[in-house]
PDB file as gemmi writes it, atoms N, CA and C in Angstrom:
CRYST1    1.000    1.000    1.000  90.00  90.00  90.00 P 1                      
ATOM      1  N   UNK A   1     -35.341  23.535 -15.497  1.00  0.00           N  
ATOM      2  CA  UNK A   1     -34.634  23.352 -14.247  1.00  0.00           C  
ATOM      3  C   UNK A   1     -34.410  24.721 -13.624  1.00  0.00           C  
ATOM      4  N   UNK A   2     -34.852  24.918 -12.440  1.00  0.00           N  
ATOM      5  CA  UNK A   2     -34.368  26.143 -11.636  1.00  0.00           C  
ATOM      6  C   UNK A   2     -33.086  26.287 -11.322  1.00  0.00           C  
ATOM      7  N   UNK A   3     -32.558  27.874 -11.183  1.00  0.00           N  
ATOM      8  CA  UNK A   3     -31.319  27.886 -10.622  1.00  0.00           C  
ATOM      9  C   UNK A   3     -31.204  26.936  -8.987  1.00  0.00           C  
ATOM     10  N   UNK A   4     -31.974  26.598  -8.308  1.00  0.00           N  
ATOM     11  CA  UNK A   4     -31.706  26.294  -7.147  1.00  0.00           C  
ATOM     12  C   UNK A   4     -31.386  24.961  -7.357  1.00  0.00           C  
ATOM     13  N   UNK A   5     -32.133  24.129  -8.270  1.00  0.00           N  
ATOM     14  CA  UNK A   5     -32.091  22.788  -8.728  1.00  0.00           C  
ATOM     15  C   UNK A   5     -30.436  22.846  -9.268  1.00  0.00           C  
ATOM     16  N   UNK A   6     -30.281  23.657 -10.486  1.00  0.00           N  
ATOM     17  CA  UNK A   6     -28.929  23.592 -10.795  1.00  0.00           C  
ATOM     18  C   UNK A   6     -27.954  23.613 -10.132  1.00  0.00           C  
ATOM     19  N   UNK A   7     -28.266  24.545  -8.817  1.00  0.00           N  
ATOM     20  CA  UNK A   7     -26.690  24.368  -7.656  1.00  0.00           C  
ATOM     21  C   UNK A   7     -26.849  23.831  -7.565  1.00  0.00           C  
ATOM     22  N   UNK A   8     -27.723  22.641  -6.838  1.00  0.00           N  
ATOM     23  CA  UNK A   8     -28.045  21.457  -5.926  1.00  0.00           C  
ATOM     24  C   UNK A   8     -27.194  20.022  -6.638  1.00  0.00           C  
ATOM     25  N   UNK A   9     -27.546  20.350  -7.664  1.00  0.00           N  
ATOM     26  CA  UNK A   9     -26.875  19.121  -8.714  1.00  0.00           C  
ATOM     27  C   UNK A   9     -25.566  19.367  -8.821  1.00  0.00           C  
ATOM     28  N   UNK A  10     -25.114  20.921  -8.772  1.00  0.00           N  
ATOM     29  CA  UNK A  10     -23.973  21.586  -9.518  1.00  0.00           C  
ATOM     30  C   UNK A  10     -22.921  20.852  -8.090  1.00  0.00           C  
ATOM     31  N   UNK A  11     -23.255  21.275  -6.734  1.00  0.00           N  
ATOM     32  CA  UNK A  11     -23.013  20.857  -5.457  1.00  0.00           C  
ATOM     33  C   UNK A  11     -22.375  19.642  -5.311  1.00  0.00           C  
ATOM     34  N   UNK A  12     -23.815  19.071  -5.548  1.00  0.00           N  
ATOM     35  CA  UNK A  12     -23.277  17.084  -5.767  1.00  0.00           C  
ATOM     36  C   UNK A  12     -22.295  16.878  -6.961  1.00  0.00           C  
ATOM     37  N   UNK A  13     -22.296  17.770  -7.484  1.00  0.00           N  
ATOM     38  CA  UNK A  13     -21.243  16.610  -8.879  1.00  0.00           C  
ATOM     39  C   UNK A  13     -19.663  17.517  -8.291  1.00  0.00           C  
ATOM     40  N   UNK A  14     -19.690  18.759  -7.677  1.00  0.00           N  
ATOM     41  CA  UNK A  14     -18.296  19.169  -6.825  1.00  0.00           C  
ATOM     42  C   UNK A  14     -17.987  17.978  -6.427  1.00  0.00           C  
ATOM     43  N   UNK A  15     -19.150  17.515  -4.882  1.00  0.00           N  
ATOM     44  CA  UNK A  15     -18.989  16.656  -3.458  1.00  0.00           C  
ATOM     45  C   UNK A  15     -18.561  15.136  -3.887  1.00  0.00           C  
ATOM     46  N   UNK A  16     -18.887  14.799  -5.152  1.00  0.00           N  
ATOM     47  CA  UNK A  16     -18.417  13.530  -5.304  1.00  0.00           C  
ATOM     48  C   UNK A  16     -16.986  13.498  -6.141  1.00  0.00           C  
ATOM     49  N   UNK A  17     -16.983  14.917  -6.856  1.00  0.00           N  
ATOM     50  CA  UNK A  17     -15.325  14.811  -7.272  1.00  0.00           C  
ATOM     51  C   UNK A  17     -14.154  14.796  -5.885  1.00  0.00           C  
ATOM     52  N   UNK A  18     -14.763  15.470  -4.996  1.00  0.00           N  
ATOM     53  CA  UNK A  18     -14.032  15.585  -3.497  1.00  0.00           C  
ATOM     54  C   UNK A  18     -13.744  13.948  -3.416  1.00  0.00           C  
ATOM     55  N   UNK A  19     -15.306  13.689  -3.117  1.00  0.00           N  
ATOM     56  CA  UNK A  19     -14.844  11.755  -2.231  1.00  0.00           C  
ATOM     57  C   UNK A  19     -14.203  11.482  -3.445  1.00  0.00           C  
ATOM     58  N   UNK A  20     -13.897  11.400  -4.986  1.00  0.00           N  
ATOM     59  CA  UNK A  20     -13.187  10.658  -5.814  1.00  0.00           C  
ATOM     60  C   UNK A  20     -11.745  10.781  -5.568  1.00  0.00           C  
ATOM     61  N   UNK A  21     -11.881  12.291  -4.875  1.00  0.00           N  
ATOM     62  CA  UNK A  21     -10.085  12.685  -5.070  1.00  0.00           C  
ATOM     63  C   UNK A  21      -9.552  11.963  -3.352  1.00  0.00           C  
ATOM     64  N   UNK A  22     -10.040  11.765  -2.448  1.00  0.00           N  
ATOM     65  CA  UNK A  22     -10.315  11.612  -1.530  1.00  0.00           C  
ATOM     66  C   UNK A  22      -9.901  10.402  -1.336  1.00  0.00           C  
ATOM     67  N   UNK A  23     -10.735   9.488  -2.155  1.00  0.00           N  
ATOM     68  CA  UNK A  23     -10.530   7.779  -2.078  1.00  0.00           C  
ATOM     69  C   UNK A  23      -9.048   7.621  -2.834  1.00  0.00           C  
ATOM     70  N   UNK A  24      -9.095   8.544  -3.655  1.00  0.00           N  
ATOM     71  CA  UNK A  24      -7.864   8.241  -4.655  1.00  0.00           C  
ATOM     72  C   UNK A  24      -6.170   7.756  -3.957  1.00  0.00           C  
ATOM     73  N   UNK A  25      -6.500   9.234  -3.024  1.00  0.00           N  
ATOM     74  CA  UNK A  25      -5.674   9.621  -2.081  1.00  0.00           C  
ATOM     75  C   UNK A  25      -5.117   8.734  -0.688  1.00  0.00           C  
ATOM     76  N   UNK A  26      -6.341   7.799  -0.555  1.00  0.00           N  
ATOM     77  CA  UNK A  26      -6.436   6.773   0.877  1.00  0.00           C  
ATOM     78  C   UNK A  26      -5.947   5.852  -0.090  1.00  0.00           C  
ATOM     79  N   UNK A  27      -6.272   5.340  -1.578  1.00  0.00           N  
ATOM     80  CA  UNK A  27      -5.786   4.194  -2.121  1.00  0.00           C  
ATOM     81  C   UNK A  27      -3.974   4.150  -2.049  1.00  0.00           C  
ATOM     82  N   UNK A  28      -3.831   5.866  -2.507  1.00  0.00           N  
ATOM     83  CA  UNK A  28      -2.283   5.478  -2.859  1.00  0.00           C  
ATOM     84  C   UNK A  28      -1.478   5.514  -1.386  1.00  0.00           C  
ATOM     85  N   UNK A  29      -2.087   6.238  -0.413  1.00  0.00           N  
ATOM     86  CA  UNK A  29      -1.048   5.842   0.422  1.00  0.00           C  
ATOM     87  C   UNK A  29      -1.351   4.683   1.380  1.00  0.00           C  
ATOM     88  N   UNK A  30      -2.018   3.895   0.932  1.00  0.00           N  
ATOM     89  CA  UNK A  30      -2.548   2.503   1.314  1.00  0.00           C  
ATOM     90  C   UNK A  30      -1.172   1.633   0.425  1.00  0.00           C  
ATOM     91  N   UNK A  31      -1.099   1.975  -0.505  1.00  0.00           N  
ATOM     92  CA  UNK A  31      -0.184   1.280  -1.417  1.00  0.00           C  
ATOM     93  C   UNK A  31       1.223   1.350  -1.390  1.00  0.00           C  
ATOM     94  N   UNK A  32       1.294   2.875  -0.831  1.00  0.00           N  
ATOM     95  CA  UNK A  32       2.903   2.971  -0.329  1.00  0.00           C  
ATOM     96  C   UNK A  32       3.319   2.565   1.136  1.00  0.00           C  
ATOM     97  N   UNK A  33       2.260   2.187   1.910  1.00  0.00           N  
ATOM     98  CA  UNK A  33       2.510   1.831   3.013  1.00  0.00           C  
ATOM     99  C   UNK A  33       2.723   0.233   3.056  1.00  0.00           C  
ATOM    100  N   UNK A  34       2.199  -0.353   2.005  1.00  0.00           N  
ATOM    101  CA  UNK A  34       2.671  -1.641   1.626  1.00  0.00           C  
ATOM    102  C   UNK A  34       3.471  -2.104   0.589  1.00  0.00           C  
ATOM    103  N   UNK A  35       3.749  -1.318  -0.176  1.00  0.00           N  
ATOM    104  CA  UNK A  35       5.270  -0.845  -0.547  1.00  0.00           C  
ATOM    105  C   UNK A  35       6.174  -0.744  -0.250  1.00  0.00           C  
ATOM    106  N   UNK A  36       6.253  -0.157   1.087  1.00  0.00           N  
ATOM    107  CA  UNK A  36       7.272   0.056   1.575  1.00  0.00           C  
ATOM    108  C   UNK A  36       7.847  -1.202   2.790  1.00  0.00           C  
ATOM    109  N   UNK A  37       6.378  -1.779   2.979  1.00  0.00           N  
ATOM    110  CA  UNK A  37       6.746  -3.085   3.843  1.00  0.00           C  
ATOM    111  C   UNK A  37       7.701  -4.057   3.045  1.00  0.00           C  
ATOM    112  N   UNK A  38       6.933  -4.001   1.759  1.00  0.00           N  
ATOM    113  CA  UNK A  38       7.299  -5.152   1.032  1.00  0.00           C  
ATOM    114  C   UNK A  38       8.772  -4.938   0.902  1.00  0.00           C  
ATOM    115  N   UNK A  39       9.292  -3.481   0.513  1.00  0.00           N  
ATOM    116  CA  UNK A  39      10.706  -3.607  -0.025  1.00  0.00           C  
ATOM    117  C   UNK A  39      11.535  -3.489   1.139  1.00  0.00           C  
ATOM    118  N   UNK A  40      10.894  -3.397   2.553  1.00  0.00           N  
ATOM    119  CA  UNK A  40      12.044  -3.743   3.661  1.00  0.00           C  
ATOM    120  C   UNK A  40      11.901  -5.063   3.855  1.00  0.00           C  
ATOM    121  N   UNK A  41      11.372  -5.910   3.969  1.00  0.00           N  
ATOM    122  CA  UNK A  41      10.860  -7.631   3.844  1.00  0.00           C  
ATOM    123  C   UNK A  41      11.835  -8.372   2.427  1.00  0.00           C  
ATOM    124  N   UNK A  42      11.797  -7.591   1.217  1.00  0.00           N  
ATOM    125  CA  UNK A  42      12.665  -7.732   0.229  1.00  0.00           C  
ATOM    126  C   UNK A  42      14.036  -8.095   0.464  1.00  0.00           C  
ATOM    127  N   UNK A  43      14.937  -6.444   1.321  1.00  0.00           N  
ATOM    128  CA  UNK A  43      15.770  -6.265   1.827  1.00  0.00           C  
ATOM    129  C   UNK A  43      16.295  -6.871   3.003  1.00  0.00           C  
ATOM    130  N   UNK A  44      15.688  -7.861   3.960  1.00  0.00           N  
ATOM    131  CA  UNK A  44      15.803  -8.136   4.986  1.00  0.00           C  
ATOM    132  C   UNK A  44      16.003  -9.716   4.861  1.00  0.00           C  
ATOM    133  N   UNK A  45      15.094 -10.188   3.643  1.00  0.00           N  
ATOM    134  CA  UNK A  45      15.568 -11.554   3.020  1.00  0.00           C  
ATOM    135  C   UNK A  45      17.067 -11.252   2.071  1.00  0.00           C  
ATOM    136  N   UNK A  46      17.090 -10.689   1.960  1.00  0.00           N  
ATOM    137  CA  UNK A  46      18.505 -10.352   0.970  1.00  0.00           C  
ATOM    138  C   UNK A  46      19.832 -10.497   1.786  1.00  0.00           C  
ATOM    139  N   UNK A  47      19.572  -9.915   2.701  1.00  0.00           N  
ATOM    140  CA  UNK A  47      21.037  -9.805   4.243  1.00  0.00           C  
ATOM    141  C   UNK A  47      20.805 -10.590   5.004  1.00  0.00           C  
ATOM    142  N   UNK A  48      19.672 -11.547   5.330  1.00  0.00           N  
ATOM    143  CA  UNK A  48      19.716 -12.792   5.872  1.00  0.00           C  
ATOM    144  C   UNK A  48      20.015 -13.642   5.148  1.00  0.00           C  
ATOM    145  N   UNK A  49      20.131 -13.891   3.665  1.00  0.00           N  
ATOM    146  CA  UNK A  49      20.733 -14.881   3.209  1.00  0.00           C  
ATOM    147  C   UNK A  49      22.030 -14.347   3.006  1.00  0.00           C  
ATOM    148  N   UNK A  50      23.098 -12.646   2.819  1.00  0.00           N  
ATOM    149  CA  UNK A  50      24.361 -12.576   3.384  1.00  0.00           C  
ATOM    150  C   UNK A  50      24.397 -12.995   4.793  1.00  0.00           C  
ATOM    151  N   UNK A  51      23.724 -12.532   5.594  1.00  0.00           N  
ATOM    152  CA  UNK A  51      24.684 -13.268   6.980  1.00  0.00           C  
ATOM    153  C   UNK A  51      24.504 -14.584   7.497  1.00  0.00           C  
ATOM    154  N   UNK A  52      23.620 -15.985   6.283  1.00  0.00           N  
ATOM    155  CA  UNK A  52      23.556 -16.953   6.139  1.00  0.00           C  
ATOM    156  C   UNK A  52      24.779 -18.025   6.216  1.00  0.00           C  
ATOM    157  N   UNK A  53      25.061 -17.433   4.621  1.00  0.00           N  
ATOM    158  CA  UNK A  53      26.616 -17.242   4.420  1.00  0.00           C  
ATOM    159  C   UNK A  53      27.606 -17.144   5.184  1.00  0.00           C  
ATOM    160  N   UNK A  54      28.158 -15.631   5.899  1.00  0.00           N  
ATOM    161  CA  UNK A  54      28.630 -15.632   6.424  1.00  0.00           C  
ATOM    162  C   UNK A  54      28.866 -16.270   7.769  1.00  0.00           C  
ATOM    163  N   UNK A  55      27.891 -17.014   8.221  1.00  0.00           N  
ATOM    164  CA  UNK A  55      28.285 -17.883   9.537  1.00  0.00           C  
ATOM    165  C   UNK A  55      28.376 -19.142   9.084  1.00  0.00           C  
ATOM    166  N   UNK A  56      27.978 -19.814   8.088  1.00  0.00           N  
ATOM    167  CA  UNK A  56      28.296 -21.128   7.595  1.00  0.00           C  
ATOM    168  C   UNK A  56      30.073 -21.700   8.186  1.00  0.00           C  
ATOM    169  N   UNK A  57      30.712 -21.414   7.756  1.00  0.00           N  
ATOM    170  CA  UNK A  57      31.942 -21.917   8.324  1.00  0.00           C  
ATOM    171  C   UNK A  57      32.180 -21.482   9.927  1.00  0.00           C  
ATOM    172  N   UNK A  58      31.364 -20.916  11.147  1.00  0.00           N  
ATOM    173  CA  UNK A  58      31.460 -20.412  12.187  1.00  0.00           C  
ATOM    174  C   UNK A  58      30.817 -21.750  13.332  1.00  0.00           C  
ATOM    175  N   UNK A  59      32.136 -22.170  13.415  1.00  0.00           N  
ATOM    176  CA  UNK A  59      31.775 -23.318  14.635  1.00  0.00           C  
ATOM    177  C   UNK A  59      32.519 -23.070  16.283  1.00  0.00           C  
ATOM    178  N   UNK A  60      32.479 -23.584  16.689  1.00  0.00           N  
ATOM    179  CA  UNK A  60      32.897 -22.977  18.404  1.00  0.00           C  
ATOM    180  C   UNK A  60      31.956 -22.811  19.258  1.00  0.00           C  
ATOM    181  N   UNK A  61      32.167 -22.609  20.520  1.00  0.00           N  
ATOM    182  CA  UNK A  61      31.667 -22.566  21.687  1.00  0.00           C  
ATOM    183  C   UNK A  61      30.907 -21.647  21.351  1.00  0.00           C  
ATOM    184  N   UNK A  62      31.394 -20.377  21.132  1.00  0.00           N  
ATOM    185  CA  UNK A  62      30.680 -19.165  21.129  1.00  0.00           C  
ATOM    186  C   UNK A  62      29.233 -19.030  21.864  1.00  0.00           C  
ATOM    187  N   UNK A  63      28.362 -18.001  21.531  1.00  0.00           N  
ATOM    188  CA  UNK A  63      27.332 -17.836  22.953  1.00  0.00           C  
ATOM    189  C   UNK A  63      26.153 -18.894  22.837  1.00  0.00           C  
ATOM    190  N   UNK A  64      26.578 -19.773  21.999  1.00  0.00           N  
ATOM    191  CA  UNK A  64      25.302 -20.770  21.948  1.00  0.00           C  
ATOM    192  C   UNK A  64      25.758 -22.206  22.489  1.00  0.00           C  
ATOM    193  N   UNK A  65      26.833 -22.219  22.623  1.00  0.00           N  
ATOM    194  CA  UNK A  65      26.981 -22.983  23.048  1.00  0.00           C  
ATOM    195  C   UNK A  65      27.806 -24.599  22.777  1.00  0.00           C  
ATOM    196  N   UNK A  66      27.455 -24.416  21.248  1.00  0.00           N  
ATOM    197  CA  UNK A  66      28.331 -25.985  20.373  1.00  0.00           C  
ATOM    198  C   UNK A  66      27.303 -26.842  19.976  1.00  0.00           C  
ATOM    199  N   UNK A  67      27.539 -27.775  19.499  1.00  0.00           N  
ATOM    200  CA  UNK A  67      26.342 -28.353  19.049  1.00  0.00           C  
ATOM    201  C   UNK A  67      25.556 -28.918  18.125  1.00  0.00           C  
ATOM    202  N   UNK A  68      24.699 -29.242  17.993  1.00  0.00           N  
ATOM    203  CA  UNK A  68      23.685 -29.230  16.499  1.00  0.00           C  
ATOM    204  C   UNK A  68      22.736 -28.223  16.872  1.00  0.00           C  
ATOM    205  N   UNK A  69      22.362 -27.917  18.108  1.00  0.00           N  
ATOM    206  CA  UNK A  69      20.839 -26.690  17.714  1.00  0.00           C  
ATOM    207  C   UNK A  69      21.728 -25.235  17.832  1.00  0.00           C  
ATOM    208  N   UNK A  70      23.022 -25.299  17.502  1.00  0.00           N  
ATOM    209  CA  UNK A  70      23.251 -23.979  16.752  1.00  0.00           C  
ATOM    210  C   UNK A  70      23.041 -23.713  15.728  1.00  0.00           C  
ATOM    211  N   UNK A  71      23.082 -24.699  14.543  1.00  0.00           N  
ATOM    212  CA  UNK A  71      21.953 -23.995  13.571  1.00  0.00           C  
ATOM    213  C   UNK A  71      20.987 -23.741  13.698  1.00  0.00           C  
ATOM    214  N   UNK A  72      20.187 -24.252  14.407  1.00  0.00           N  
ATOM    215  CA  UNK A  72      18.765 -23.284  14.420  1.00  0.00           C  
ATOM    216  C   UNK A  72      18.550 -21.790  15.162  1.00  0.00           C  
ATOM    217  N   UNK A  73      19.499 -21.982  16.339  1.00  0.00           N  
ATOM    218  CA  UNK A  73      19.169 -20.629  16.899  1.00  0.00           C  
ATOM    219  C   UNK A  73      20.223 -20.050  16.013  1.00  0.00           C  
ATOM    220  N   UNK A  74      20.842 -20.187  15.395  1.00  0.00           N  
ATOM    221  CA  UNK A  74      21.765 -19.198  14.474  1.00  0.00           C  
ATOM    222  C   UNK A  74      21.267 -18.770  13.749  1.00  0.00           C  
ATOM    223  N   UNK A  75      20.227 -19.642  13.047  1.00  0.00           N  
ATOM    224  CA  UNK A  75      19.565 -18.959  11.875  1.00  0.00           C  
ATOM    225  C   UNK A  75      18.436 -17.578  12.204  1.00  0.00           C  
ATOM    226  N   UNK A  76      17.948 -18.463  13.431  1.00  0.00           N  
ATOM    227  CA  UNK A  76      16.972 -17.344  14.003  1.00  0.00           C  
ATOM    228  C   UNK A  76      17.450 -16.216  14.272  1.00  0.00           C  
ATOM    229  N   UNK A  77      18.636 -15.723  15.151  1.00  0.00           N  
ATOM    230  CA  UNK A  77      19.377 -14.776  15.152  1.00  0.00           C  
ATOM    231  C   UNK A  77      19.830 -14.309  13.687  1.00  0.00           C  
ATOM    232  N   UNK A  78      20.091 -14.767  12.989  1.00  0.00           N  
ATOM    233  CA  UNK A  78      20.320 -14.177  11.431  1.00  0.00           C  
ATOM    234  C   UNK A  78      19.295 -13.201  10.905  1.00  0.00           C  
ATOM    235  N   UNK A  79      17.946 -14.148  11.163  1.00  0.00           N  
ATOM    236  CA  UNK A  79      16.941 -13.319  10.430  1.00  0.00           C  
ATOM    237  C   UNK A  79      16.384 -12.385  11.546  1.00  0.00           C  
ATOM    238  N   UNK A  80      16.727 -12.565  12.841  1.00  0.00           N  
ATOM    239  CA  UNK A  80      16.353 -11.302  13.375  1.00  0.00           C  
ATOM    240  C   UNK A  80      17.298 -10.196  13.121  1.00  0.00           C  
ATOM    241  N   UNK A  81      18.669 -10.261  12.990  1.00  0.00           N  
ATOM    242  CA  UNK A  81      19.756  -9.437  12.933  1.00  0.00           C  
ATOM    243  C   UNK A  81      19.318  -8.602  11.503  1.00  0.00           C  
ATOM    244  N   UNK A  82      18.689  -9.439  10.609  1.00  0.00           N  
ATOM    245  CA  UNK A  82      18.518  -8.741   8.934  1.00  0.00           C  
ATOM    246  C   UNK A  82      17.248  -8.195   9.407  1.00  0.00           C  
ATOM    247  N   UNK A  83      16.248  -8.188   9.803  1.00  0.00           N  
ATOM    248  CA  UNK A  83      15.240  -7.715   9.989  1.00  0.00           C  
ATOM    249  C   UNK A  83      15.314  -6.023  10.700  1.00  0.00           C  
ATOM    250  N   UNK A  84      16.308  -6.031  11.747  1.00  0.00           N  
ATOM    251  CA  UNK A  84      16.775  -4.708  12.271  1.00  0.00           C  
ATOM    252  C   UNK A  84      17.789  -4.370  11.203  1.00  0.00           C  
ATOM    253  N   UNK A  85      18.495  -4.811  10.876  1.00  0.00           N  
ATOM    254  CA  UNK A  85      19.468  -3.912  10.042  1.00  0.00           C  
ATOM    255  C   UNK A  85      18.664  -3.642   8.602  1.00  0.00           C  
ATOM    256  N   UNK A  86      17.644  -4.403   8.139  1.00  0.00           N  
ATOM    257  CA  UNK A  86      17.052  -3.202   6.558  1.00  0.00           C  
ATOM    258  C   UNK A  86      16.077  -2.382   7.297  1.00  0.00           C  
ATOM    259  N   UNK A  87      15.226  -2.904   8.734  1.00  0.00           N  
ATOM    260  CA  UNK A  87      14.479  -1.598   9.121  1.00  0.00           C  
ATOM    261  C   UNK A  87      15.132  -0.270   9.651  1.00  0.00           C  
ATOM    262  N   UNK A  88      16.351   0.118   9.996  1.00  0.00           N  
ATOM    263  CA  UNK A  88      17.440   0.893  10.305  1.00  0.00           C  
ATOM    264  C   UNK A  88      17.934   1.077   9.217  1.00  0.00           C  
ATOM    265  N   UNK A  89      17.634   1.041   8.032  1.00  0.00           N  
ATOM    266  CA  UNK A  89      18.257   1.395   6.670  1.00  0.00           C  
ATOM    267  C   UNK A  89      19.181   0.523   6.056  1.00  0.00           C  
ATOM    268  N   UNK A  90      19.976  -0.498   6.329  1.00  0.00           N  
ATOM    269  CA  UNK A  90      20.274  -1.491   5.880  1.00  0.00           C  
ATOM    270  C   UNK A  90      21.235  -1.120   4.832  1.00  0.00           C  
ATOM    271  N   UNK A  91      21.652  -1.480   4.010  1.00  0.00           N  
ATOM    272  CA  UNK A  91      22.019  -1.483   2.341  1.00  0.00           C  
ATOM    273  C   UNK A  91      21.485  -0.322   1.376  1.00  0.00           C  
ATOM    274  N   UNK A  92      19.824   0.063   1.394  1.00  0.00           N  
ATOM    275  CA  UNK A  92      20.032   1.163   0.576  1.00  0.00           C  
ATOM    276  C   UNK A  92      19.011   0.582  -0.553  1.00  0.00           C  
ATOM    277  N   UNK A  93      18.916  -1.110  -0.665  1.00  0.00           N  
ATOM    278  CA  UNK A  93      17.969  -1.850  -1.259  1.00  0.00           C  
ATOM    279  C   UNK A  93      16.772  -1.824  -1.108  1.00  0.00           C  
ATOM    280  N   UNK A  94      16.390  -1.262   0.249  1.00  0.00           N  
ATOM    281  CA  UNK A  94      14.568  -1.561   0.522  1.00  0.00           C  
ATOM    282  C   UNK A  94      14.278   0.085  -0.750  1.00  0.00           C  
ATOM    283  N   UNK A  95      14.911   0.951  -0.488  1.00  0.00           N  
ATOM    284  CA  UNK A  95      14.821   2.575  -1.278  1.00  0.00           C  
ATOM    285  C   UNK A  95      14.613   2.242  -2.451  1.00  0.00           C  
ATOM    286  N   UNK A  96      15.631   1.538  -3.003  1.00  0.00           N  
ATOM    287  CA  UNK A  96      15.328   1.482  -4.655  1.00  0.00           C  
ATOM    288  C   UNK A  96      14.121   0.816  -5.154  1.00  0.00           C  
ATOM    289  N   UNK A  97      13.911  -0.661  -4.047  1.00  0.00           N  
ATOM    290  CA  UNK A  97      13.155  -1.069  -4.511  1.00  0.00           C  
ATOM    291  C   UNK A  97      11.518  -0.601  -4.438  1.00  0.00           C  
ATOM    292  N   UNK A  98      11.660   0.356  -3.517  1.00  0.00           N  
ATOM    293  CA  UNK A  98      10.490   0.990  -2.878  1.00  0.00           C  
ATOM    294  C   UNK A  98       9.597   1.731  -4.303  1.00  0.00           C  
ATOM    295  N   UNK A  99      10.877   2.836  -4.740  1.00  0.00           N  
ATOM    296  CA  UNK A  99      11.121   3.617  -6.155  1.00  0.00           C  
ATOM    297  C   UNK A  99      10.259   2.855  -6.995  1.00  0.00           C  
ATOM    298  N   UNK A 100      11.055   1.797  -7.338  1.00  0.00           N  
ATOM    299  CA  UNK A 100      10.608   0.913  -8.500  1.00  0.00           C  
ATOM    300  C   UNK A 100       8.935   0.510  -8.618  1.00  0.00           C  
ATOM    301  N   UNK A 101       8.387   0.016  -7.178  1.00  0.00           N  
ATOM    302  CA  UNK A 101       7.620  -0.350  -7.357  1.00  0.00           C  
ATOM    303  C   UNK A 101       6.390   0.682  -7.254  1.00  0.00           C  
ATOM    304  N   UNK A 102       7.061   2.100  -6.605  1.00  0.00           N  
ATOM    305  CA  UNK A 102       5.890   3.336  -6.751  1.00  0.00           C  
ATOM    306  C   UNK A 102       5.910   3.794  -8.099  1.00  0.00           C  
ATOM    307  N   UNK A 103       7.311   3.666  -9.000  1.00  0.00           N  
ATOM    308  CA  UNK A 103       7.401   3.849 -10.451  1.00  0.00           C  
ATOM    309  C   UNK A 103       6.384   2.586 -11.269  1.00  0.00           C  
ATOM    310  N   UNK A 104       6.273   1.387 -10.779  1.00  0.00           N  
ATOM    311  CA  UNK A 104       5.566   0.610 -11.854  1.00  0.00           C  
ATOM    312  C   UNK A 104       4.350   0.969 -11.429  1.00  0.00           C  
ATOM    313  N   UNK A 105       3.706   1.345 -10.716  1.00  0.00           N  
ATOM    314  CA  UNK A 105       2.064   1.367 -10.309  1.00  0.00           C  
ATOM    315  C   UNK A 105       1.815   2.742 -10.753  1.00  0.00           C  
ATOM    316  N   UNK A 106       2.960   3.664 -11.186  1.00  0.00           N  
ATOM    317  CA  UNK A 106       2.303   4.868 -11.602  1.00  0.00           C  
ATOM    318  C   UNK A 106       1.677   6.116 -10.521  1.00  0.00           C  
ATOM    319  N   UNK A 107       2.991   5.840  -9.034  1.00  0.00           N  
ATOM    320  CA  UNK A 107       2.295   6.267  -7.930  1.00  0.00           C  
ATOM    321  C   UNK A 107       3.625   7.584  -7.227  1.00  0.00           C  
ATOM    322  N   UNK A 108       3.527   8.693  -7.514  1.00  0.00           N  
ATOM    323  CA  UNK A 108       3.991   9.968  -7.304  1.00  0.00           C  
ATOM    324  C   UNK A 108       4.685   9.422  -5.878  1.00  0.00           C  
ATOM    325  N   UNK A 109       6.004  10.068  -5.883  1.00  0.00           N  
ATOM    326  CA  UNK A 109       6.739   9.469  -4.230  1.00  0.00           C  
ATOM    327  C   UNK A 109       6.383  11.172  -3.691  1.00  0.00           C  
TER     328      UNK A 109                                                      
END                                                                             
């Protein structure tokens, strides 16, 4: 084998450790970006079933009006209300769980 042959090979086996480290790199923050969905989605079901709760005994006029389809738009307002409050940081729950699940996959925060 010539020296020129040997870079050439020497080259390619660099260029594909690059794309290995490369892909590695697009995988994990592919993974924390859905990670991190998941544990605000986590968090956002968690405080919609507190402010579930908390309106259960809440009857009256109030801005809906009275009724029977205040449960439904109540609920809807619930889960929109939890949806802004864990994406605005919420509780502190989407974080840990975020942790946890970059800790079980073995994925550097």
């Amino acid at each position: 084998m010539t020296s020129t042959a040997a870079a050439a090979t020497f080259s390619q086996s660099i260029g594909s450790i690059g794309d290995a480290e490369n892909a590695k790199a697009q995988s994990a923050l592919k993974f924390k970006a859905n990670a991190k969905s998941a544990s605000e989605q986590f968090e956002a079901t968690f405080v919609n079933a507190m402010f579930q709760h908390m309106f259960t005994d809440v009857d009256g006029e109030g801005p809906f009006g009275g009724g029977n389809s205040v449960k439904v738009w109540r609920s809807l307002l619930t889960d929109q209300y939890a949806k802004s409050f864990a994406k605005n940081g919420g509780l502190g729950i989407a974080s840990h769980v975020y942790d946890q699940l970059l800790k079980q996959q073995g994925v550097k925060a």
